[in-house]
C-alpha positions in Angstrom: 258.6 56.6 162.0 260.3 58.8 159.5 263.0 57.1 157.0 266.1 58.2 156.9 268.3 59.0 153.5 271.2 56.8 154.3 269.0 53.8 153.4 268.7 54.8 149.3 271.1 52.6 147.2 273.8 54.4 145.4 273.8 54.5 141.5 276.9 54.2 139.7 277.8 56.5 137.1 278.4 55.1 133.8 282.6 55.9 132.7 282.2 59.1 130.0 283.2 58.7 126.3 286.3 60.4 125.3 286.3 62.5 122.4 290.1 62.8 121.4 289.6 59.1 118.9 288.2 61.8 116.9 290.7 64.0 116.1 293.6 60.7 115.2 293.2 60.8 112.0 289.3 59.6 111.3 287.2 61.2 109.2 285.4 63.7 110.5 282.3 65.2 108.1 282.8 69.0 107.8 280.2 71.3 107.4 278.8 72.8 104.0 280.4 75.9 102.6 278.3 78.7 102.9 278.4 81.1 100.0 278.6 84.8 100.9 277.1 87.6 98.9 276.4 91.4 99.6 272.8 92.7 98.5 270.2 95.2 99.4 266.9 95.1 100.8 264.4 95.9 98.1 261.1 94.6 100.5 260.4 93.5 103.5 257.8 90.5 103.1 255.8 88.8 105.2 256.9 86.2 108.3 260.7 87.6 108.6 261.5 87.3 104.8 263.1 90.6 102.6 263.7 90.5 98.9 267.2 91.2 98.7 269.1 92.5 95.3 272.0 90.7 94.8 275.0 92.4 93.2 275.0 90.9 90.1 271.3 91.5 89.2 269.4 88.5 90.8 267.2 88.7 93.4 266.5 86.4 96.2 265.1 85.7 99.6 266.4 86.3 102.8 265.5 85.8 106.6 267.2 87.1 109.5 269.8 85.0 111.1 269.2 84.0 115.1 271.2 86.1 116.5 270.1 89.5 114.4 267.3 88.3 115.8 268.0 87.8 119.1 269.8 91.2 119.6 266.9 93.3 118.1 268.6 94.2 114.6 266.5 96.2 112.3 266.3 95.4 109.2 264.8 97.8 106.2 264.1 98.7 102.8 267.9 100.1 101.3 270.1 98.9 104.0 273.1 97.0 102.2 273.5 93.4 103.9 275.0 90.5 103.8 273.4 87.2 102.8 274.5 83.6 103.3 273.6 81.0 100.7 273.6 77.5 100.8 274.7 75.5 97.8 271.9 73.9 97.3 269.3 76.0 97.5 270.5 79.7 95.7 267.0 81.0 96.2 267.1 81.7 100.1 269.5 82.8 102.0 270.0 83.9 105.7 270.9 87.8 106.5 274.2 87.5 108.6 274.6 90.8 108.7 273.7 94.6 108.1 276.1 97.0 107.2 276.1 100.8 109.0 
């Protein structure tokens, strides 16, 4: 004889957190300040990564961000972009975006 559904016991959902204790004044850690620079591609490397010129004379490394990435933008030798460093590492940077 075949069961029948009505015979599974029910599981209680647990209550849900709320979220707005964190906006009452706590701390809340923010995120990093990005430091943004323009530049130009001097070479496309290996893996993703480009050599980019900085204005300023340095030079650094840069990879594509996810969403260039995502949305198929090209990326070559002499096109002006714009790199996003972190603080804390001044060497590489993430291409944010390329400029027409």
């Amino acid at each position: 004889m075949p069961r029948s559904n009505t015979s599974r016991a029910r599981v209680k959902k647990a209550p849900r957190r709320s979220t707005s204790h964190l906006s009452k004044g706590h701390a809340v850690a923010e995120k990093e300040q990005k430091i943004e620079l323009d530049g130009e591609v001097v070479e496309a490397l290996r893996n993703g990564y480009f050599r980019i010129a900085l204005e300023g004379g340095h030079e650094t490394l840069g990879y594509t961000a996810g969403k260039m990435r995502r949305y198929r933008i090209r990326i070559f030798p002499g096109d002006r972009v714009k790199i996003e460093l972190s603080p804390y590492d001044l060497n590489r940077g993430r291409i944010v975006y390329r400029y027409k």
